[in-house]
HTML snippet that shows the backbone in 3Dmol.js (N, CA, C, O; Angstrom):
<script src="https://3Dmol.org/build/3Dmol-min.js"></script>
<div id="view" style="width:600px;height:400px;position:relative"></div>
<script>
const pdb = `
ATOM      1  N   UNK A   1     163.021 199.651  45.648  1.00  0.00           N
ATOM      2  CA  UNK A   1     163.309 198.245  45.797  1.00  0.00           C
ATOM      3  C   UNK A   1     164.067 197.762  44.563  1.00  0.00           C
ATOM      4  O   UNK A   1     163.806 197.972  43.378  1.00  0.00           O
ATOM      5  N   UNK A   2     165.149 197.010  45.156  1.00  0.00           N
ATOM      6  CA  UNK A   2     165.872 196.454  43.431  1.00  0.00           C
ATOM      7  C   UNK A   2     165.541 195.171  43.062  1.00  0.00           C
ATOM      8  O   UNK A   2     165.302 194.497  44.064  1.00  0.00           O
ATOM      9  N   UNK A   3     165.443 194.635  42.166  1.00  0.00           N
ATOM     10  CA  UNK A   3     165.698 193.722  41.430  1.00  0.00           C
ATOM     11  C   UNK A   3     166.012 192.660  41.737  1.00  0.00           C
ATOM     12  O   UNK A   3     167.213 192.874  41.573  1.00  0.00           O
ATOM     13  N   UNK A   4     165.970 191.214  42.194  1.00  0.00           N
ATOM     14  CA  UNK A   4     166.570 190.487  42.645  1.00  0.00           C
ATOM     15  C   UNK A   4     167.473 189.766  40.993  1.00  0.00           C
ATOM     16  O   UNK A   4     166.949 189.751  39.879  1.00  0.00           O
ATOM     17  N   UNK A   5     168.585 189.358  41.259  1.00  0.00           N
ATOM     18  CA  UNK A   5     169.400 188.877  40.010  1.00  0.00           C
ATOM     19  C   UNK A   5     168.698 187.438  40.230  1.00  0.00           C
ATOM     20  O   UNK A   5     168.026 186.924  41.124  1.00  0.00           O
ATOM     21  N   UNK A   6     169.192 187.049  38.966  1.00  0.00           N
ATOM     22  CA  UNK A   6     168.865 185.565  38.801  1.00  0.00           C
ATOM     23  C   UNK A   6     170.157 185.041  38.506  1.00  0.00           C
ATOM     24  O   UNK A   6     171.077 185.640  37.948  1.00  0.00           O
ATOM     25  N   UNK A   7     170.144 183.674  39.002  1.00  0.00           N
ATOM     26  CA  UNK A   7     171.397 183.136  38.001  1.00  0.00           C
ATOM     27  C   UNK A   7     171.541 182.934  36.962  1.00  0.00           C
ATOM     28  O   UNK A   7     170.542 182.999  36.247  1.00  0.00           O
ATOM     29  N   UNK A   8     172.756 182.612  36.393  1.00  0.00           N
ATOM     30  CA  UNK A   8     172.579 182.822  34.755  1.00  0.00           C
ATOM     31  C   UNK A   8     174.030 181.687  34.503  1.00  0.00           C
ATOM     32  O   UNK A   8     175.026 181.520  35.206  1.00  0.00           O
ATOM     33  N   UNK A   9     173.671 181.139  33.376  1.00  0.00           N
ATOM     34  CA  UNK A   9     175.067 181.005  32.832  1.00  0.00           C
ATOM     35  C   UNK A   9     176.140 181.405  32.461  1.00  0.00           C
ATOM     36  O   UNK A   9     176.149 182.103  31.446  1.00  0.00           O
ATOM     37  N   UNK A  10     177.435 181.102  33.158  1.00  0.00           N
ATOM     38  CA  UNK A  10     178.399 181.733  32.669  1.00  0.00           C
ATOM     39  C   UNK A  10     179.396 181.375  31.304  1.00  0.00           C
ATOM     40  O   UNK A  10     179.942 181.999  30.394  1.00  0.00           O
ATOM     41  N   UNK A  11     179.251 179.804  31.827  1.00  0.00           N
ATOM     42  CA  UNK A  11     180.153 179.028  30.893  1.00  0.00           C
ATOM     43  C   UNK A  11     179.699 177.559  30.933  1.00  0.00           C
ATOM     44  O   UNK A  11     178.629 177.437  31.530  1.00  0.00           O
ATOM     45  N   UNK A  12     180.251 176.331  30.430  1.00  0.00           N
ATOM     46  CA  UNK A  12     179.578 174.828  30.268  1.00  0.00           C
ATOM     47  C   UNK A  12     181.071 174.852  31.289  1.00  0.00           C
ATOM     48  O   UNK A  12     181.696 175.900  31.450  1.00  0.00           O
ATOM     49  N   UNK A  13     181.360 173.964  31.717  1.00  0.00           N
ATOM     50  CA  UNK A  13     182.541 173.439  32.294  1.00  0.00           C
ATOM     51  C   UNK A  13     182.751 171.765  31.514  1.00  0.00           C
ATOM     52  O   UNK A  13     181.702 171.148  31.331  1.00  0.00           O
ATOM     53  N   UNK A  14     183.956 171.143  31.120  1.00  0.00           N
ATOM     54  CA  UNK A  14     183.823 169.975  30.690  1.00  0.00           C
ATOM     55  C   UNK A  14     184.062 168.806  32.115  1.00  0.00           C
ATOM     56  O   UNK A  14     184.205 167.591  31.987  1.00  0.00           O
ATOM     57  N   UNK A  15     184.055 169.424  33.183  1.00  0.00           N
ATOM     58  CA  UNK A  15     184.376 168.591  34.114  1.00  0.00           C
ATOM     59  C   UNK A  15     183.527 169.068  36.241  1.00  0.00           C
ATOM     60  O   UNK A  15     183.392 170.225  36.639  1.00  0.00           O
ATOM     61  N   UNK A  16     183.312 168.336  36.731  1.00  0.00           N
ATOM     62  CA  UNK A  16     183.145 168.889  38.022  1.00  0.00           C
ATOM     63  C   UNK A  16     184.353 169.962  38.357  1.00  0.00           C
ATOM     64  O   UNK A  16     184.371 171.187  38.473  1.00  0.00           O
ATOM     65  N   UNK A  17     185.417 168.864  38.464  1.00  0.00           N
ATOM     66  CA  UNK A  17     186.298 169.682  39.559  1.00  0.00           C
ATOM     67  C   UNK A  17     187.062 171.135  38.155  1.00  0.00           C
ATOM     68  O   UNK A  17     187.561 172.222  38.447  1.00  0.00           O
ATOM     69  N   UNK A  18     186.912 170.702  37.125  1.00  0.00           N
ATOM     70  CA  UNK A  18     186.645 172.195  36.649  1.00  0.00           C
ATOM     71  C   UNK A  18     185.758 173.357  37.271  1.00  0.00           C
ATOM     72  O   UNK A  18     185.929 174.527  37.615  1.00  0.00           O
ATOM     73  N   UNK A  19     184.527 172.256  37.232  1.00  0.00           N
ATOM     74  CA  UNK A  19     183.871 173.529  37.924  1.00  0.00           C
ATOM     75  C   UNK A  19     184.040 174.388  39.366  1.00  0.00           C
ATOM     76  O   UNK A  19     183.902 175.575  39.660  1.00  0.00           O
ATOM     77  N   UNK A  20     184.358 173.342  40.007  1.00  0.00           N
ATOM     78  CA  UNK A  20     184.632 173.448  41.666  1.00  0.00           C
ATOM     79  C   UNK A  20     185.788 174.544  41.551  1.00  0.00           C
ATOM     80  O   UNK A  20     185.605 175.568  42.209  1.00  0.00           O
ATOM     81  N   UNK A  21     187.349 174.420  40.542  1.00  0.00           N
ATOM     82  CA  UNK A  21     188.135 175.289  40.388  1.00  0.00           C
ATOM     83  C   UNK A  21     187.496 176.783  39.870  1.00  0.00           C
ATOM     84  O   UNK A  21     187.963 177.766  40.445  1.00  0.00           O
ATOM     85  N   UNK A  22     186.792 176.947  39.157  1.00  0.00           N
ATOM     86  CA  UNK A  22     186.273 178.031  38.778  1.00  0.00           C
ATOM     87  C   UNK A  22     185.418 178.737  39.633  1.00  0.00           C
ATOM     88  O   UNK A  22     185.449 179.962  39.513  1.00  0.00           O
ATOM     89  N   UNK A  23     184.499 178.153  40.646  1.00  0.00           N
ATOM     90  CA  UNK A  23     183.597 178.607  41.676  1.00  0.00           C
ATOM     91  C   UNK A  23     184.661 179.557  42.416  1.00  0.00           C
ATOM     92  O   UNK A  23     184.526 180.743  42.716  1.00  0.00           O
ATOM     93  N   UNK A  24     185.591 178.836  42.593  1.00  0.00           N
ATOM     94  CA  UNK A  24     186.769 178.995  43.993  1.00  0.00           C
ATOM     95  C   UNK A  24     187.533 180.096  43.547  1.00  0.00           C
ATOM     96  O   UNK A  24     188.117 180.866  44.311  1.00  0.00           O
ATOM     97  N   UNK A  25     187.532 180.176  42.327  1.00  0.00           N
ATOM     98  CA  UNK A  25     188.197 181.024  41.298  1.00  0.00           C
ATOM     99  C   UNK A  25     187.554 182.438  41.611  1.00  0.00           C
ATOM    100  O   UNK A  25     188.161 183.267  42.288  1.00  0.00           O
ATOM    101  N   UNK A  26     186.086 182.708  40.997  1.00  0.00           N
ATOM    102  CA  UNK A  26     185.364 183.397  41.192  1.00  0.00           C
ATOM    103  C   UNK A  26     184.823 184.011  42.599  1.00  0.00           C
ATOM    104  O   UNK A  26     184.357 185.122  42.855  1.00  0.00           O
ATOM    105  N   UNK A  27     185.096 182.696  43.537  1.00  0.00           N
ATOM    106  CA  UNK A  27     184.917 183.533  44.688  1.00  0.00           C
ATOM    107  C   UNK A  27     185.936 184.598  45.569  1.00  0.00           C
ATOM    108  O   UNK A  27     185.674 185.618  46.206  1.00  0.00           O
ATOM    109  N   UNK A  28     187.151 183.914  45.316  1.00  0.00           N
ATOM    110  CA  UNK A  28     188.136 184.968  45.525  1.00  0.00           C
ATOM    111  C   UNK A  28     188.334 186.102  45.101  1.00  0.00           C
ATOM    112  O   UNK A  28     189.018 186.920  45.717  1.00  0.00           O
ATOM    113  N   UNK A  29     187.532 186.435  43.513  1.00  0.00           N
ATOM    114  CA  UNK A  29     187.208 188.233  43.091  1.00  0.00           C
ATOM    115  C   UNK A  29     186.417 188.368  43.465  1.00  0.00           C
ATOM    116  O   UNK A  29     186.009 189.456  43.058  1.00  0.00           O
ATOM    117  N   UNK A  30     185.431 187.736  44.400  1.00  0.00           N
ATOM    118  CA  UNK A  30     184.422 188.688  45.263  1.00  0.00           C
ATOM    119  C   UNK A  30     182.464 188.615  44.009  1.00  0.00           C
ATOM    120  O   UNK A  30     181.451 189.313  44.018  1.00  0.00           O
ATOM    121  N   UNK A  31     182.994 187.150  43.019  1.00  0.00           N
ATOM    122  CA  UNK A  31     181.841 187.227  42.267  1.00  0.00           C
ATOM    123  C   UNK A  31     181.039 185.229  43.076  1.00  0.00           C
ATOM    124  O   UNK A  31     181.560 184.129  43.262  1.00  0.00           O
ATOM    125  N   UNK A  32     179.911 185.689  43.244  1.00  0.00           N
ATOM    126  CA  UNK A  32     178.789 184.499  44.249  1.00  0.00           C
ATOM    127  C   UNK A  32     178.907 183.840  43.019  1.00  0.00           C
ATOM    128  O   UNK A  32     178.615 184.511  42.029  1.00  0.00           O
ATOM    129  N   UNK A  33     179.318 182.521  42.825  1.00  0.00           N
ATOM    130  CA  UNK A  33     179.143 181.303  41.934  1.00  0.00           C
ATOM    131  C   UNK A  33     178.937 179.576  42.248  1.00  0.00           C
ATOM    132  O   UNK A  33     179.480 179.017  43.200  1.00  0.00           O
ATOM    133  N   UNK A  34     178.337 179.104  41.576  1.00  0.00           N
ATOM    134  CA  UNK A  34     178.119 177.950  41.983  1.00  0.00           C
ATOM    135  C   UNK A  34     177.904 177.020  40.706  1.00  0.00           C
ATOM    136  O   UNK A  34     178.445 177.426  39.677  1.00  0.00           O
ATOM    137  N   UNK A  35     177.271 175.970  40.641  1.00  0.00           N
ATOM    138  CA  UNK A  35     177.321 174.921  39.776  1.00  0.00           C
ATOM    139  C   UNK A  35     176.407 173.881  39.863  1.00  0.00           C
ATOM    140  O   UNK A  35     176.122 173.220  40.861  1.00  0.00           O
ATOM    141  N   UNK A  36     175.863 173.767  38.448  1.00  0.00           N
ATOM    142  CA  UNK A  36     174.507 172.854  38.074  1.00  0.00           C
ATOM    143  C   UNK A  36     175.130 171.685  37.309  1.00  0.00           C
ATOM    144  O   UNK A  36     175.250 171.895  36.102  1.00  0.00           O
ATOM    145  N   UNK A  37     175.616 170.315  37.825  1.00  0.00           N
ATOM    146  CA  UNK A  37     175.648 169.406  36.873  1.00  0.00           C
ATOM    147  C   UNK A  37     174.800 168.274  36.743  1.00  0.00           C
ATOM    148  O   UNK A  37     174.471 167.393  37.537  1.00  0.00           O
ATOM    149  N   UNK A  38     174.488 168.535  35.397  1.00  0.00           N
ATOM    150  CA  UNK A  38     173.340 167.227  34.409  1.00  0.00           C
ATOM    151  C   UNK A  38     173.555 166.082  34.741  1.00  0.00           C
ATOM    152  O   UNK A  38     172.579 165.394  35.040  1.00  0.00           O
ATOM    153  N   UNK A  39     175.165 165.387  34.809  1.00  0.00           N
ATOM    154  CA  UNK A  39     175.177 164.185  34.601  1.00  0.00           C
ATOM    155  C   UNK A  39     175.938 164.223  35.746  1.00  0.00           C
ATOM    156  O   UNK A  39     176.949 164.856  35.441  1.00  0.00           O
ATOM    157  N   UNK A  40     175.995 163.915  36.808  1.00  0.00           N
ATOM    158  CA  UNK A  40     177.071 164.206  37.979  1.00  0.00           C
ATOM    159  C   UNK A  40     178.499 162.924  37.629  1.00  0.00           C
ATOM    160  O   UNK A  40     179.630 163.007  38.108  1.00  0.00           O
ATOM    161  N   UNK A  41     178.173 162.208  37.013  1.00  0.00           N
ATOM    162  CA  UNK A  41     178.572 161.055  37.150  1.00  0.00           C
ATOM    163  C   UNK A  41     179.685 160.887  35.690  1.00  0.00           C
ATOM    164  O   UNK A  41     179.335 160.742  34.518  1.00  0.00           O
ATOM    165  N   UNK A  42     181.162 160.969  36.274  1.00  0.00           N
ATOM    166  CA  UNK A  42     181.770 161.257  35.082  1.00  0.00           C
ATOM    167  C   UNK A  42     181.859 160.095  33.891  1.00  0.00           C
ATOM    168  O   UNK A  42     181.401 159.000  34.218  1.00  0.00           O
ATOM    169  N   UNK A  43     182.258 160.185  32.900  1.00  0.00           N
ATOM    170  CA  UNK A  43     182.499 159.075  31.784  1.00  0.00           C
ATOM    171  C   UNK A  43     182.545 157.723  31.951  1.00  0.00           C
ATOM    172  O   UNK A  43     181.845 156.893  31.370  1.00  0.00           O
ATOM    173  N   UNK A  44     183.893 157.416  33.245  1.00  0.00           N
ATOM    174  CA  UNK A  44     184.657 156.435  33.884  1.00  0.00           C
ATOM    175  C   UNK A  44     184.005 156.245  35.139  1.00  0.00           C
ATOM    176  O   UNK A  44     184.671 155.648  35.985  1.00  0.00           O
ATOM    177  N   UNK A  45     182.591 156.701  35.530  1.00  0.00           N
ATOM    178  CA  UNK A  45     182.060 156.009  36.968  1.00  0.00           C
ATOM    179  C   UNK A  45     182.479 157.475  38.177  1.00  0.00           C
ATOM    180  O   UNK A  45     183.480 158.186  38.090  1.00  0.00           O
ATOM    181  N   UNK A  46     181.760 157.548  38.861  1.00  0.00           N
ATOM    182  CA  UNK A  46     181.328 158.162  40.181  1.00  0.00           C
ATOM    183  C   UNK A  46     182.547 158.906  40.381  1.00  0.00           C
ATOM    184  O   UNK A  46     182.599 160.129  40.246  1.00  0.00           O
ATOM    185  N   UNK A  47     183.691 158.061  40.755  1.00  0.00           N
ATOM    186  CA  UNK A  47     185.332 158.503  41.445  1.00  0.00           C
ATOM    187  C   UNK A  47     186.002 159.280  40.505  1.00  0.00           C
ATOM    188  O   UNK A  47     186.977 159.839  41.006  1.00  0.00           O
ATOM    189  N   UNK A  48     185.771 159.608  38.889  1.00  0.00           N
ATOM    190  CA  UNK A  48     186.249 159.820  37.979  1.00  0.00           C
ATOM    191  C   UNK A  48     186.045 161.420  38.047  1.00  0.00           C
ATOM    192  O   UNK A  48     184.984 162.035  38.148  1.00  0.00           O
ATOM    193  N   UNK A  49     187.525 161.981  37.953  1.00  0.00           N
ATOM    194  CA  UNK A  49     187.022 163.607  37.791  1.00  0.00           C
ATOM    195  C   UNK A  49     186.831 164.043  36.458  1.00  0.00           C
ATOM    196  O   UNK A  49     186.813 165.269  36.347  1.00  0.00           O
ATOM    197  N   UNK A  50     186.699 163.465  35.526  1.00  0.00           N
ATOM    198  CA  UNK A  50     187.219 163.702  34.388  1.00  0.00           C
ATOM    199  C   UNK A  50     185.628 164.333  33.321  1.00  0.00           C
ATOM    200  O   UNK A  50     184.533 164.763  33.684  1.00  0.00           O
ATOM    201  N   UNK A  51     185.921 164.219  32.658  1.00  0.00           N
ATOM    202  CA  UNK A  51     184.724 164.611  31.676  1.00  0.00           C
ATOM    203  C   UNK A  51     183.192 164.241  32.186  1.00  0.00           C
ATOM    204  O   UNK A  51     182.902 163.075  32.455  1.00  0.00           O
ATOM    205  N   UNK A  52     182.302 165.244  32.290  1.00  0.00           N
ATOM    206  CA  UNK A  52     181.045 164.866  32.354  1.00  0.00           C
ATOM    207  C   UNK A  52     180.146 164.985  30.942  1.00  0.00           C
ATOM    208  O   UNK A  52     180.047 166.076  30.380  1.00  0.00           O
ATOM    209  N   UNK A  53     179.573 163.922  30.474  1.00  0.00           N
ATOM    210  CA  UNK A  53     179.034 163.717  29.294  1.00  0.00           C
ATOM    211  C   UNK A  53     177.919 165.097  28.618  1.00  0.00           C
ATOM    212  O   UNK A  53     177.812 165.354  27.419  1.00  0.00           O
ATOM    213  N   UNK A  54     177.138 165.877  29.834  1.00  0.00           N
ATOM    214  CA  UNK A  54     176.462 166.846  29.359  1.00  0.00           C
ATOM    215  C   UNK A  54     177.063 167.786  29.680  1.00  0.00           C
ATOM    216  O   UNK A  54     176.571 168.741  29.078  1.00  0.00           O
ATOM    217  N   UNK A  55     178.235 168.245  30.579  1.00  0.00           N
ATOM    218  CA  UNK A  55     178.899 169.121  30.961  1.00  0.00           C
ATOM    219  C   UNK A  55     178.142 169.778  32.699  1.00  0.00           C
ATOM    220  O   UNK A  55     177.156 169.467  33.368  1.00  0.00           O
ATOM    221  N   UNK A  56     179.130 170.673  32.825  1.00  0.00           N
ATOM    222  CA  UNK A  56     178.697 171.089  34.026  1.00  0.00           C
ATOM    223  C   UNK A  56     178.110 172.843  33.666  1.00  0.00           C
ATOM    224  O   UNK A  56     178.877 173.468  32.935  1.00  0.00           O
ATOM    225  N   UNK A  57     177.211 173.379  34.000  1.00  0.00           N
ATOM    226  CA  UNK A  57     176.880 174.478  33.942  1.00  0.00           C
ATOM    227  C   UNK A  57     177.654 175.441  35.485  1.00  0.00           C
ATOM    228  O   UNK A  57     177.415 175.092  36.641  1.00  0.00           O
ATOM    229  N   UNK A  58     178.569 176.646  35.120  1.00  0.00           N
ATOM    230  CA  UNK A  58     178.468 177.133  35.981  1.00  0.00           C
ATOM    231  C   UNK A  58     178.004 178.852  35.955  1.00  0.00           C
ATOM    232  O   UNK A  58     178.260 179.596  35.008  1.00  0.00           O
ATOM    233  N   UNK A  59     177.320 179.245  37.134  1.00  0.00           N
ATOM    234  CA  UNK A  59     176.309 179.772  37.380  1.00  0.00           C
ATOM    235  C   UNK A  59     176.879 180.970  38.125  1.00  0.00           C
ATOM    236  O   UNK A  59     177.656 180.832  39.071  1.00  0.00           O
ATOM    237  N   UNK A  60     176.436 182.244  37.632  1.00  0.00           N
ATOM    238  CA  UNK A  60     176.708 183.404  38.842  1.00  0.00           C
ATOM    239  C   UNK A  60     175.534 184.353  38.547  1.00  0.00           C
ATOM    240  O   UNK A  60     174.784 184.078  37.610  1.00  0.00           O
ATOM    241  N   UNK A  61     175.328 185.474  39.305  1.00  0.00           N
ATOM    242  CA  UNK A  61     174.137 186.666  39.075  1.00  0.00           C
ATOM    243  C   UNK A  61     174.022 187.203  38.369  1.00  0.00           C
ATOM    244  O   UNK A  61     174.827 188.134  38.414  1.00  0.00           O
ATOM    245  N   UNK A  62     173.116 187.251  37.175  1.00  0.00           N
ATOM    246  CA  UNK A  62     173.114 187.977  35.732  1.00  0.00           C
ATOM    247  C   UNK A  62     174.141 188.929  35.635  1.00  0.00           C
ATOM    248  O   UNK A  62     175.245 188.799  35.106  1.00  0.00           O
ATOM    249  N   UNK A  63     173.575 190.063  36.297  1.00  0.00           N
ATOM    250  CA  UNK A  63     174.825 191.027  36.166  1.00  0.00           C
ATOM    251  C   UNK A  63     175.952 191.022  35.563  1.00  0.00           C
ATOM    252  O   UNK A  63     176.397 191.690  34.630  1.00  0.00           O
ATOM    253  N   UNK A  64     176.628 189.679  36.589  1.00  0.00           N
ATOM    254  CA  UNK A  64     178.472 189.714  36.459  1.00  0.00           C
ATOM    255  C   UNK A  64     178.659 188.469  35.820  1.00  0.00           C
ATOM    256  O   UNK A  64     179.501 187.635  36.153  1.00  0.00           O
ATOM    257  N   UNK A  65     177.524 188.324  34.519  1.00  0.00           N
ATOM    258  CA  UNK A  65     177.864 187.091  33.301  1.00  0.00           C
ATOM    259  C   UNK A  65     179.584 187.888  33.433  1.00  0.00           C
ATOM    260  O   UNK A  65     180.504 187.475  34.139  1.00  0.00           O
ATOM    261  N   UNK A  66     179.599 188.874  32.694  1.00  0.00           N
ATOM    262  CA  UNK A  66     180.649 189.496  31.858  1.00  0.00           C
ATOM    263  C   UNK A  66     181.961 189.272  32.274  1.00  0.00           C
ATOM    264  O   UNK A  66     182.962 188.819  31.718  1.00  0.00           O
ATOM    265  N   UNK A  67     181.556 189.966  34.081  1.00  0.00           N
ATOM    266  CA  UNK A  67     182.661 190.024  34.890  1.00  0.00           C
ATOM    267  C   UNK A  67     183.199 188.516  35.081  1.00  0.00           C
ATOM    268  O   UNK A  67     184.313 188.016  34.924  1.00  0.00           O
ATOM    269  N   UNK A  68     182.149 188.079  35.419  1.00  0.00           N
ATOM    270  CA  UNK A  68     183.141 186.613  35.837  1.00  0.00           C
ATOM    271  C   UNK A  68     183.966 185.810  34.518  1.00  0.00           C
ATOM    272  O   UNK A  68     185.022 185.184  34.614  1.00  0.00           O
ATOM    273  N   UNK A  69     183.218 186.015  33.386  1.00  0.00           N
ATOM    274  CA  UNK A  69     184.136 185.312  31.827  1.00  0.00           C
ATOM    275  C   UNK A  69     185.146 185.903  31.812  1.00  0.00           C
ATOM    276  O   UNK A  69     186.098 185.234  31.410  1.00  0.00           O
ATOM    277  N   UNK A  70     185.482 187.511  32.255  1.00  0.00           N
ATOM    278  CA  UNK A  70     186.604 188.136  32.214  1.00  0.00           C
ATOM    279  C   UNK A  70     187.494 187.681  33.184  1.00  0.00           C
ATOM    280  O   UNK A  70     188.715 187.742  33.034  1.00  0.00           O
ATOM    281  N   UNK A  71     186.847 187.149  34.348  1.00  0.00           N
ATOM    282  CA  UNK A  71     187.613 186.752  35.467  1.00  0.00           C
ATOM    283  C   UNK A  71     188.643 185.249  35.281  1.00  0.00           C
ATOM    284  O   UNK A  71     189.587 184.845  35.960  1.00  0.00           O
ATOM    285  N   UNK A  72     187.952 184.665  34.015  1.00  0.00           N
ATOM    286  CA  UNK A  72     188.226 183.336  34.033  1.00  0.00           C
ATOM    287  C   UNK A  72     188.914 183.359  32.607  1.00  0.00           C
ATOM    288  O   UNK A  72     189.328 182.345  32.045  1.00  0.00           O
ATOM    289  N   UNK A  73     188.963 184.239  32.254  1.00  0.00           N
ATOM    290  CA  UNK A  73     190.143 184.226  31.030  1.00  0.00           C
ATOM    291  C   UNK A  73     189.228 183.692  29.947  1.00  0.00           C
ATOM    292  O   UNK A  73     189.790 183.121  29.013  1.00  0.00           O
ATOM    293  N   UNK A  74     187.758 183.797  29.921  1.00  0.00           N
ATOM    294  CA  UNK A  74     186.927 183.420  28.864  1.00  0.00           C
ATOM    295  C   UNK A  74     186.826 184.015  27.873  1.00  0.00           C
ATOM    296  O   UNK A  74     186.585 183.295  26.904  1.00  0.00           O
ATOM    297  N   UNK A  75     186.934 185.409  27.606  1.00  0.00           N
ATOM    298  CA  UNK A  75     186.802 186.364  26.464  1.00  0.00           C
ATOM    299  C   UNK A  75     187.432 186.318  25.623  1.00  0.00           C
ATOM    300  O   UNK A  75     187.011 186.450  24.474  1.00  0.00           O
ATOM    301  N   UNK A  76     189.166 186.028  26.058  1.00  0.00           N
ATOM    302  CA  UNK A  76     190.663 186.542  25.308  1.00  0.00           C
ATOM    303  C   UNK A  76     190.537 185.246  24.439  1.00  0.00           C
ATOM    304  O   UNK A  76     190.583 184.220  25.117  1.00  0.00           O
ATOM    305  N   UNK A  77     190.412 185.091  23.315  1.00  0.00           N
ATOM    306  CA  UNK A  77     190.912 184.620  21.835  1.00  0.00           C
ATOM    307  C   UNK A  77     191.907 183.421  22.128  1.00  0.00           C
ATOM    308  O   UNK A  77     191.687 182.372  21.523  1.00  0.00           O
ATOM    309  N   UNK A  78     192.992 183.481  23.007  1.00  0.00           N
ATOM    310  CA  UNK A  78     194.315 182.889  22.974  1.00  0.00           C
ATOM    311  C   UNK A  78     193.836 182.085  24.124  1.00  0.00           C
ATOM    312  O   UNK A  78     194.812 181.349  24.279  1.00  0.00           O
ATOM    313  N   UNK A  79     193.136 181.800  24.868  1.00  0.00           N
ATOM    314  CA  UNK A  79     192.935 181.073  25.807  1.00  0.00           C
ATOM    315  C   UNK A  79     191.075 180.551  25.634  1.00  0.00           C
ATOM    316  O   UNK A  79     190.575 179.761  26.435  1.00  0.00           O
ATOM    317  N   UNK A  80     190.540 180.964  24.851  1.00  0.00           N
ATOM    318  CA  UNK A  80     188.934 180.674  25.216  1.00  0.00           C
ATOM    319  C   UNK A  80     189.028 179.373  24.103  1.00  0.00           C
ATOM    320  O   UNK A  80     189.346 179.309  22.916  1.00  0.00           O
ATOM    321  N   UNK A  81     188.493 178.177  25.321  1.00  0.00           N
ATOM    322  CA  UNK A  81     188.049 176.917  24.296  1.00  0.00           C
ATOM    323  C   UNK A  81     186.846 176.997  23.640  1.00  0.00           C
ATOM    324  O   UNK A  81     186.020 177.907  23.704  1.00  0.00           O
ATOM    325  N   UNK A  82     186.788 175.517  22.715  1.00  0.00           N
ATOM    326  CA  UNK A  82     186.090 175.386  22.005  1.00  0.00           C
ATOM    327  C   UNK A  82     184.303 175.859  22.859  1.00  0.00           C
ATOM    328  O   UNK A  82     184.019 175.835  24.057  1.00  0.00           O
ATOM    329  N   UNK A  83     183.687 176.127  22.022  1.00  0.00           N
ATOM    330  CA  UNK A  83     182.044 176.242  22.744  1.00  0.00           C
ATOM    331  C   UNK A  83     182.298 174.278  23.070  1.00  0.00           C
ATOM    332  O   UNK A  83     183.030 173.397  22.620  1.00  0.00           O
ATOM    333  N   UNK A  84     181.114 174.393  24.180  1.00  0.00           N
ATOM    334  CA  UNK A  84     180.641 173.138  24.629  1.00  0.00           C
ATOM    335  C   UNK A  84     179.789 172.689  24.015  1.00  0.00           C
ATOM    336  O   UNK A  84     178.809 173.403  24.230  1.00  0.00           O
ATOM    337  N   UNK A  85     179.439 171.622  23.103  1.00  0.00           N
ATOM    338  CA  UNK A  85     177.745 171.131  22.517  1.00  0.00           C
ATOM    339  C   UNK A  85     177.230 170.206  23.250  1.00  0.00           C
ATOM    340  O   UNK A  85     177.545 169.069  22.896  1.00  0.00           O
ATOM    341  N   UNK A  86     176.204 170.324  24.604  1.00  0.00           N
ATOM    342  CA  UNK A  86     175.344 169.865  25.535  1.00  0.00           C
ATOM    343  C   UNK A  86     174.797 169.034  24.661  1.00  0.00           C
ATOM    344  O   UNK A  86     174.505 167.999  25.260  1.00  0.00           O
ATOM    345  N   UNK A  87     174.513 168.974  23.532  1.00  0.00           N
ATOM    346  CA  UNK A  87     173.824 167.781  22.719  1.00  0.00           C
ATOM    347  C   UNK A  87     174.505 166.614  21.940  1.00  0.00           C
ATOM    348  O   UNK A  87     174.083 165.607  21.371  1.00  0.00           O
ATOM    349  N   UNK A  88     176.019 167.294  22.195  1.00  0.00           N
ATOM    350  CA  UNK A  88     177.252 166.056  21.305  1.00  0.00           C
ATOM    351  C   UNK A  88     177.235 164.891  22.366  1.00  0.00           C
ATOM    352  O   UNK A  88     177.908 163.877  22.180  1.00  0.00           O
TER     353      UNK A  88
END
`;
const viewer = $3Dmol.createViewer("view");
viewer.addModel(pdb, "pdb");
viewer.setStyle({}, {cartoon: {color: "spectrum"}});
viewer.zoomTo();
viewer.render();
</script>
C-alpha cells in the first residue's frame, strides 16, 4: 500500500489570478494543483485582481514540490522573485 501525498506548498502567489495562472500552468505538465487564499479579497475590494494582502498559497502533492517550482520557472536565479513575507 502507498502513501497517500499530502499537499504541500509550492510557492506564496502575490495575487489570485496569479494563482489561477499557475494552477493552469501546472496542470498542463500533468502536475494536480490548486490554491489556498487567506485573504480572498484583494487590496482594492472583491473585483480587484490585484495583490492579496496575505498572499495566495499554491498547493500541489509533496512529491512534485520540486517539479512544479521547476515547472514555473521558480528555481532559476534570473527569474525567481523576491520570497513573500505572509507577515509584512
Amino acid at each position: 500500500m502507498t502513501e497517500r501525498a499530502h499537499w504541500a506548498r509550492a510557492t506564496t502567489c502575490r495575487s489570485i489570478l496569479e494563482a489561477e495562472l499557475s494552477v493552469q500552468s501546472l496542470e498542463a505538465a500533468g502536475i494536480p494543483a490548486r490554491f489556498r487564499a487567506h485573504d480572498a479579497v484583494g487590496v482594492f475590494g472583491p473585483g480587484f485582481q490585484g495583490t492579496v494582502p496575505r498572499g495566495v498559497d499554491l498547493l500541489v502533492p509533496s512529491p512534485l514540490v520540486q517539479e512544479a517550482r521547476e515547472v514555473l520557472g521558480l528555481d532559476d536565479p534570473q527569474t525567481t522573485p523576491p520570497p513573500h513575507d505572509p507577515a509584512a
